[in-house]
DRENTORKOL-3810 file (N, C-alpha, C; in nm, 4 decimals):
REM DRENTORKOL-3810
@n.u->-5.6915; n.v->3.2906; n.w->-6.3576; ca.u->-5.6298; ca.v->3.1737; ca.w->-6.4177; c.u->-5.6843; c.v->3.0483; c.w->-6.3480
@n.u->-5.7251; n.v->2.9262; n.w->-6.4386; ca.u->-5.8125; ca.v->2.8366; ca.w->-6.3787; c.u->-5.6541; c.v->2.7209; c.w->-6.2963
@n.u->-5.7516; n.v->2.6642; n.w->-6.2248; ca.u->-5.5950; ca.v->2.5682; ca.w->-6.0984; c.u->-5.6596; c.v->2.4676; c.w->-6.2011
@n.u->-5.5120; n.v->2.3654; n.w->-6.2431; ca.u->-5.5841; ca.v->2.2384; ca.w->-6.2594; c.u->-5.5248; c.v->2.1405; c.w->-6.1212
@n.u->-5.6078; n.v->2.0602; n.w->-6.0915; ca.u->-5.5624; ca.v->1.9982; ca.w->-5.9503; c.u->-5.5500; c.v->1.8783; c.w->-6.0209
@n.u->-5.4443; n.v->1.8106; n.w->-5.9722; ca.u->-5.3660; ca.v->1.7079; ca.w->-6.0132; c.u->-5.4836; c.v->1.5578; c.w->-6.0538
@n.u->-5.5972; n.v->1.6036; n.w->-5.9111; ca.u->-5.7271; ca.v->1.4423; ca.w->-5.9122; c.u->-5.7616; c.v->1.5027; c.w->-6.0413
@n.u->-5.7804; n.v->1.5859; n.w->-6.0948; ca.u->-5.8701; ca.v->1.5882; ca.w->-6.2262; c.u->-5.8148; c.v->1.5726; c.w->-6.3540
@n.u->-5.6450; n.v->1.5370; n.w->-6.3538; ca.u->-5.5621; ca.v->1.5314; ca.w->-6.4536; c.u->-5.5783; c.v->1.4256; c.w->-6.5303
@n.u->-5.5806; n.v->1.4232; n.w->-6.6216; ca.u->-5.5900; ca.v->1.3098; ca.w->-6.7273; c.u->-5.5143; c.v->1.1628; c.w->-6.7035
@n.u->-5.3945; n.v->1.1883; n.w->-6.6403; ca.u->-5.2654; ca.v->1.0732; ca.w->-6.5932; c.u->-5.3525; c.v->1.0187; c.w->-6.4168
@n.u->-5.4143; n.v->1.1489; n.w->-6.3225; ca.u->-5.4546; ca.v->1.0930; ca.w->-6.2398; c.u->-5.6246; c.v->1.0213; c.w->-6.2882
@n.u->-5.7047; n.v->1.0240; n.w->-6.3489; ca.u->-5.8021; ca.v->0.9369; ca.w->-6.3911; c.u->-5.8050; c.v->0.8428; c.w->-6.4783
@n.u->-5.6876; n.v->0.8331; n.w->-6.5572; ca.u->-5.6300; ca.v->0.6845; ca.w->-6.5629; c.u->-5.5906; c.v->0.6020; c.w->-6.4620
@n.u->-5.4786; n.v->0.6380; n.w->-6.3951; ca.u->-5.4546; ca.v->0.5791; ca.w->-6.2698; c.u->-5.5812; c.v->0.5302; c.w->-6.1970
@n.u->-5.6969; n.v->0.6187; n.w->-6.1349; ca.u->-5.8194; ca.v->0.5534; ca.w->-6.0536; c.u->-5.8743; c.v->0.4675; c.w->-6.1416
@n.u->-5.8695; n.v->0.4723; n.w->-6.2724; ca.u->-5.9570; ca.v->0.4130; ca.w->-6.3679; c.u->-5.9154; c.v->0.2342; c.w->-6.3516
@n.u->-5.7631; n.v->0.2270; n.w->-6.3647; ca.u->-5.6834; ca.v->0.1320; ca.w->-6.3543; c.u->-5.6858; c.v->0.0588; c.w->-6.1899
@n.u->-5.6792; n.v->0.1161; n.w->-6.1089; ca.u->-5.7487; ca.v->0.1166; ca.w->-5.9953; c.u->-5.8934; c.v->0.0242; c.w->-5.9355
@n.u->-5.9284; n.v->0.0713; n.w->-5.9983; ca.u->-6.0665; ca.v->0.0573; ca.w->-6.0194; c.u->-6.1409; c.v->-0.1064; c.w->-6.0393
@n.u->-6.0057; n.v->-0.1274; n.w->-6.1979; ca.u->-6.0439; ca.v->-0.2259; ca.w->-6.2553; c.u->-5.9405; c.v->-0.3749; c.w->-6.1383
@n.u->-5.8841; n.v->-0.3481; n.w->-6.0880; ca.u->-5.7917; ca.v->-0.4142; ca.w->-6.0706; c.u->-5.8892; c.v->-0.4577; c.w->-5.8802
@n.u->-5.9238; n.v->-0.3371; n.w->-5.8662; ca.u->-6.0713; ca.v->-0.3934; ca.w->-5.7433; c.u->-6.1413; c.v->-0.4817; c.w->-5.7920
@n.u->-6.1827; n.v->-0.4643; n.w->-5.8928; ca.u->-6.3065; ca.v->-0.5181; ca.w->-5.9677; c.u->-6.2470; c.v->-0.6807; c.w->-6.0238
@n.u->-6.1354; n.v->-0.6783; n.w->-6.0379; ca.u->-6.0512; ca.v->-0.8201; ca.w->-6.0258; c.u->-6.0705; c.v->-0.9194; c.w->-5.9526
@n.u->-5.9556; n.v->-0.8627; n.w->-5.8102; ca.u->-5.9411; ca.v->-0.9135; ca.w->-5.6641; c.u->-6.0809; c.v->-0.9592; c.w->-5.6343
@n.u->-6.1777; n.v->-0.8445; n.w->-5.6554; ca.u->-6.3240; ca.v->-0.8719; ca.w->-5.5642; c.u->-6.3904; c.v->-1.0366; c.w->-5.6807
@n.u->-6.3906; n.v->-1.0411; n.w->-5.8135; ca.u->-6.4131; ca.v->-1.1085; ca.w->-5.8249; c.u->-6.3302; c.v->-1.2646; c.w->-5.8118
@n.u->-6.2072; n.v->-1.2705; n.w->-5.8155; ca.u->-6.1499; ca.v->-1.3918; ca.w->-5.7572; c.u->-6.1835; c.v->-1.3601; c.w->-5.5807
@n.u->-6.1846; n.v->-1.2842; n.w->-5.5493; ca.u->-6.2589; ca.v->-1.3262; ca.w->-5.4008; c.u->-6.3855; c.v->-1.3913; c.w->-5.3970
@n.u->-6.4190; n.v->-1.3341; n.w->-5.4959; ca.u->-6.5990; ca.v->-1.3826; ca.w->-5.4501; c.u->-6.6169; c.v->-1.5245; c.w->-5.5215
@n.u->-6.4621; n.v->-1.5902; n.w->-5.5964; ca.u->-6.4951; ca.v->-1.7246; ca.w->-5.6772; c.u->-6.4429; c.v->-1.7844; c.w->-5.5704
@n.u->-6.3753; n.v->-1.7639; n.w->-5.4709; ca.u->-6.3233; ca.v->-1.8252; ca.w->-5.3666; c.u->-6.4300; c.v->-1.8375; c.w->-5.2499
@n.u->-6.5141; n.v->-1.7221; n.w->-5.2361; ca.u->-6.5989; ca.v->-1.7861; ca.w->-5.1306; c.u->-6.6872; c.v->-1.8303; c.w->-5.1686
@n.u->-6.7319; n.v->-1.8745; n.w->-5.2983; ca.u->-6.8294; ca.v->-1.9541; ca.w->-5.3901; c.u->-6.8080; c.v->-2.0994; c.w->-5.3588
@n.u->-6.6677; n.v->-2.1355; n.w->-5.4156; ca.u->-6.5978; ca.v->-2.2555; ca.w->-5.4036; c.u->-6.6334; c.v->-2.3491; c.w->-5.2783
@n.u->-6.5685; n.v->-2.1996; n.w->-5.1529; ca.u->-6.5458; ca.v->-2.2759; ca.w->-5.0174; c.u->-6.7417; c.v->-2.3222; c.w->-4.9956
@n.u->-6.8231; n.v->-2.2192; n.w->-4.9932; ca.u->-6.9336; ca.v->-2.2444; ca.w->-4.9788; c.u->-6.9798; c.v->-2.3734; c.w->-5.0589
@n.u->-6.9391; n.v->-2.3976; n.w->-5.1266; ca.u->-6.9432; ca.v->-2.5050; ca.w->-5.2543; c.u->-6.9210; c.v->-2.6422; c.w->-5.1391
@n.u->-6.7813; n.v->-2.6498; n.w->-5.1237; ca.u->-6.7600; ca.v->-2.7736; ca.w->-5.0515; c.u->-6.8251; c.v->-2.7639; c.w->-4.9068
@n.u->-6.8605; n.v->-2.6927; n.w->-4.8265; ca.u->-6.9445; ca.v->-2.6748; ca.w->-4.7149; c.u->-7.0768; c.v->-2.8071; c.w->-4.7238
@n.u->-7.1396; n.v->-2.6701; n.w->-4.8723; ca.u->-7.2925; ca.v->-2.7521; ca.w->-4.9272; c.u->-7.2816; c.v->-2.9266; c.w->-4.9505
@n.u->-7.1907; n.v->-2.9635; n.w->-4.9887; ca.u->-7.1738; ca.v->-3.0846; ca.w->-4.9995; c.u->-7.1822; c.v->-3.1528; c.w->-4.9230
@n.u->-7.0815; n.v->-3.1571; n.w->-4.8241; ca.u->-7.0980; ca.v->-3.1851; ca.w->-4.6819; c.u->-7.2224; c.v->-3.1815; c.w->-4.6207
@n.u->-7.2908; n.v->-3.0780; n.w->-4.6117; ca.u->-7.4343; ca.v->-3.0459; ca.w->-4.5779; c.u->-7.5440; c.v->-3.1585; c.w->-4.6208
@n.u->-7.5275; n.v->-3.0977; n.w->-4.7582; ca.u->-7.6310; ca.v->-3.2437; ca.w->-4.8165; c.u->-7.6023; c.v->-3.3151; c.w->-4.7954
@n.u->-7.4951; n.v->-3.3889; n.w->-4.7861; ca.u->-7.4977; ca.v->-3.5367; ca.w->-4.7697; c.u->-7.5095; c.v->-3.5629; c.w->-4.5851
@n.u->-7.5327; n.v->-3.4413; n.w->-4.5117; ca.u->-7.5500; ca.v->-3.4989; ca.w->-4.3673; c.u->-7.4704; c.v->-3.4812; c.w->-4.3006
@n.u->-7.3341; n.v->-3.4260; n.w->-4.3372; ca.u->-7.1862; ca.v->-3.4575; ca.w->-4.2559; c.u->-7.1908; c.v->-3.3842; c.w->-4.1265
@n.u->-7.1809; n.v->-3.3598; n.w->-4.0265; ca.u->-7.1743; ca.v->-3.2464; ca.w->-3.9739; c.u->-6.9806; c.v->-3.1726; c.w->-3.9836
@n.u->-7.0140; n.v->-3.0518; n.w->-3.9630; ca.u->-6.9008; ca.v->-2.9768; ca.w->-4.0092; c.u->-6.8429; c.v->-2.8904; c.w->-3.8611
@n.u->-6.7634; n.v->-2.9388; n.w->-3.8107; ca.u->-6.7026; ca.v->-2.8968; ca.w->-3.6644; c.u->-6.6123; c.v->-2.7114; c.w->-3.7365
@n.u->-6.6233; n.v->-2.6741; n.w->-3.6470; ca.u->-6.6011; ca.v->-2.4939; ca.w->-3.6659; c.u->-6.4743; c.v->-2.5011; c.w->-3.7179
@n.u->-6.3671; n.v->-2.6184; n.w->-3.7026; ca.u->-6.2622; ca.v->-2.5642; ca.w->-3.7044; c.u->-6.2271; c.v->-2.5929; c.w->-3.8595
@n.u->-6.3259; n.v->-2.7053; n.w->-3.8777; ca.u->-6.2950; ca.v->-2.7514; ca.w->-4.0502; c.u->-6.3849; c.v->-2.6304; c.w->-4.1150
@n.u->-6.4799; n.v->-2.5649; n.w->-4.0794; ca.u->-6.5865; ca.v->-2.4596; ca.w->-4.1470; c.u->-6.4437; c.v->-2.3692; c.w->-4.1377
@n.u->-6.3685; n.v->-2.2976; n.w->-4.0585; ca.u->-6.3095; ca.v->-2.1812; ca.w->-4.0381; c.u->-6.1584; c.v->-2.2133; c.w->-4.1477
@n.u->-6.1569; n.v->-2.3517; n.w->-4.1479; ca.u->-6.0113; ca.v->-2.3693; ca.w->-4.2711; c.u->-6.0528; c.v->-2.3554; c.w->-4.3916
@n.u->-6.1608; n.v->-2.4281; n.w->-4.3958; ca.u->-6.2608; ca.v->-2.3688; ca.w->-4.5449; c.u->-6.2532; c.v->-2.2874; c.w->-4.5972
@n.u->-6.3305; n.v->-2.1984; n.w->-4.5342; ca.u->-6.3461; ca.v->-2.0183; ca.w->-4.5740; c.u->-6.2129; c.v->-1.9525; c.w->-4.5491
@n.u->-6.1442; n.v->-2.0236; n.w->-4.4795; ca.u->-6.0196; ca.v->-1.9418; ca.w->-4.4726; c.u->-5.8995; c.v->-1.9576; c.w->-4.5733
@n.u->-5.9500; n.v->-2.0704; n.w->-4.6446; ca.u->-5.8609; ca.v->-2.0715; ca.w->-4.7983; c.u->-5.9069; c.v->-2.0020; c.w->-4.9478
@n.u->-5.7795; n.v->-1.9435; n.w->-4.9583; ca.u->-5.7703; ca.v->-1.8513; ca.w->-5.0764; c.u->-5.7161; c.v->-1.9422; c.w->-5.2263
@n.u->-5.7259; n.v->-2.0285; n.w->-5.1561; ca.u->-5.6360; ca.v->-2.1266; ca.w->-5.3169; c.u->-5.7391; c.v->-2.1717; c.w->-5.3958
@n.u->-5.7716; n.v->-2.1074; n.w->-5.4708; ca.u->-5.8685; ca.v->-2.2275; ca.w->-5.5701; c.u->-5.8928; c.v->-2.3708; c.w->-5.5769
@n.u->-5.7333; n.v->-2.4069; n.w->-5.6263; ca.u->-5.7209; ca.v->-2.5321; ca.w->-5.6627; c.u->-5.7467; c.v->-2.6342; c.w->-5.5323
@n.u->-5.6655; n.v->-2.6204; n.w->-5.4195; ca.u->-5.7106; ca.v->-2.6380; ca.w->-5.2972; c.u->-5.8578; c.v->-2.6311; c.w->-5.2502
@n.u->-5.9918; n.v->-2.5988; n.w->-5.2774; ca.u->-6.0930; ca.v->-2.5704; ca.w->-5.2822; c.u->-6.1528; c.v->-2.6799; c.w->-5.3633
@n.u->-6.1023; n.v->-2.7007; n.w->-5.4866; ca.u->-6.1690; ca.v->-2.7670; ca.w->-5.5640; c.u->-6.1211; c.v->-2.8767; c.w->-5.5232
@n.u->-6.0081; n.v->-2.9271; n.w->-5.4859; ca.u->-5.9969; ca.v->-3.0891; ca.w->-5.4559; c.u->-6.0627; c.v->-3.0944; c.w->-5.2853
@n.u->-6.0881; n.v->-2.9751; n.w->-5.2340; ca.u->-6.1348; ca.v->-3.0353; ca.w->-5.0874; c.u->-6.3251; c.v->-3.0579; c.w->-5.1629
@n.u->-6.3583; n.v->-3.0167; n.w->-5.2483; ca.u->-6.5049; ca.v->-3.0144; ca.w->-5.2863; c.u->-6.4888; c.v->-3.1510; c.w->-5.3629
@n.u->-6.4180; n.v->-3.2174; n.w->-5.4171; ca.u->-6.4115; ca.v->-3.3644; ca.w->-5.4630; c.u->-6.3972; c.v->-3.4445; c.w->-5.3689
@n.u->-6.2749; n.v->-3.4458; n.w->-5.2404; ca.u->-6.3335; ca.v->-3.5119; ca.w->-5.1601; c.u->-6.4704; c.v->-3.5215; c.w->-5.0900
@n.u->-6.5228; n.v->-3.3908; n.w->-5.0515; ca.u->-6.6747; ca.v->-3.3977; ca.w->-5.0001; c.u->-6.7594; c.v->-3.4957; c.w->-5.0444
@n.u->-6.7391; n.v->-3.4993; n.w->-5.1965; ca.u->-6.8303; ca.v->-3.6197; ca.w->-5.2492; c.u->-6.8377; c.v->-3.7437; c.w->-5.1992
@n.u->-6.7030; n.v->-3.7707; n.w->-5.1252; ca.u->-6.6087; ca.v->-3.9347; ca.w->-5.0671; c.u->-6.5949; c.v->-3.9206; c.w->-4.9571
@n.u->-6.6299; n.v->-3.8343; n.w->-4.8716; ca.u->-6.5881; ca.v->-3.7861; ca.w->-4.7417; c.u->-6.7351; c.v->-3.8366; c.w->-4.6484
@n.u->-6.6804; n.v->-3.8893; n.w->-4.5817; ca.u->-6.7621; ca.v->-4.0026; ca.w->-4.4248; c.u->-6.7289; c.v->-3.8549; c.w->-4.3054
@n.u->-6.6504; n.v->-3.8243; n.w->-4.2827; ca.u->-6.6494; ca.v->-3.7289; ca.w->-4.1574; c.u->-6.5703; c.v->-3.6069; c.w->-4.2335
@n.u->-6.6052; n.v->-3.4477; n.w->-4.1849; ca.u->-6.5750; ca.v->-3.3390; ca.w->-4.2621; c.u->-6.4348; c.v->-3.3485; c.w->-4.2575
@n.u->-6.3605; n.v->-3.4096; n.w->-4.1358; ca.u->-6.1798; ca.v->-3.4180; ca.w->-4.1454; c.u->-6.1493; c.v->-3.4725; c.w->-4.2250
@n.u->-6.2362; n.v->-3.5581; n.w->-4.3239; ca.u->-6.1606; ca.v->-3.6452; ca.w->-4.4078; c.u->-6.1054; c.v->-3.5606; c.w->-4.5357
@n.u->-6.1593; n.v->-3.4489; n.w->-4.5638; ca.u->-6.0923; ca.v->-3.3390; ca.w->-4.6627; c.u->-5.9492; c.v->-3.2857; c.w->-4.6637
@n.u->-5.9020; n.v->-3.2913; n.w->-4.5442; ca.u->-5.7654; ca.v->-3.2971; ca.w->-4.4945; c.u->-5.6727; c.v->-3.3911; c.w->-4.5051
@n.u->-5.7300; n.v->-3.5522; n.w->-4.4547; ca.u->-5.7039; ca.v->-3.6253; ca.w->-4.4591; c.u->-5.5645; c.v->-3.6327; c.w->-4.5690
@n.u->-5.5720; n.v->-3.6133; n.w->-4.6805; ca.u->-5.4322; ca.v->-3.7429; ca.w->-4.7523; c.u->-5.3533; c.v->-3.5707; c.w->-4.7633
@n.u->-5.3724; n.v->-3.4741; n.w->-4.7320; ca.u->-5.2059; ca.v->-3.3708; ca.w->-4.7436; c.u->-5.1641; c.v->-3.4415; c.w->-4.5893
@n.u->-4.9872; n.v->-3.3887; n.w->-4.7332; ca.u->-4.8724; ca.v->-3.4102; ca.w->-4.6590; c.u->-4.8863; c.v->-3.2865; c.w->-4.4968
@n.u->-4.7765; n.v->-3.3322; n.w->-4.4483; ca.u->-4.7730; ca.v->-3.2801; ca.w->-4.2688; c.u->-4.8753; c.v->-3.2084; c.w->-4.2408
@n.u->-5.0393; n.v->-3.2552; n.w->-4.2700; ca.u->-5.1279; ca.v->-3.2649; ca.w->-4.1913; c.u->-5.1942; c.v->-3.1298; c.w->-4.2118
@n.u->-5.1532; n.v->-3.0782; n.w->-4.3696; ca.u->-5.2041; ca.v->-2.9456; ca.w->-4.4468; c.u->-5.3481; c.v->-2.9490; c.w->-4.4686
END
């Protein structure tokens, strides 16, 4: 009599399938996030700024999109890399 083992069940390769896709998600909003941050870096760059570790390490260390995209609009207006920080409230 043949075993069926549960990984080869129809309910468990949906599940990995679903799995799967939901990696394939995360990894791509991850990878639009370190696009972004790299995004506002480059800006900075080109235009000369220099970028002290601790503003490079808040950079990459944000997961917010939207946050990303307004620190990459300031870059455009930005004289020193702190100035991306600059106008949030308690010094966000």
């Amino acid at each position: 009599m043949p075993v069926n083992y549960f990984f080869r069940h129809e309910v468990a390769e949906k599940v990995r399938a679903e799995a799967r896709e939901e990696g394939r998600e995360e990894g791509r909003e991850e990878g639009v996030e370190v696009e972004r941050a790299a995004m506002v870096l480059r800006i900075l760059d080109w235009r000369g700024i220099p970028v002290p570790d601790s503003v490079r390490e808040r950079v990459v260390g944000c997961s917010d999109l939207e946050q990303l995209g307004l620190w990459a609009q300031r870059a455009v207006h930005a004289t020193a890399a702190e100035d991306l920080f600059a106008e949030e409230p308690n010094g966000r």
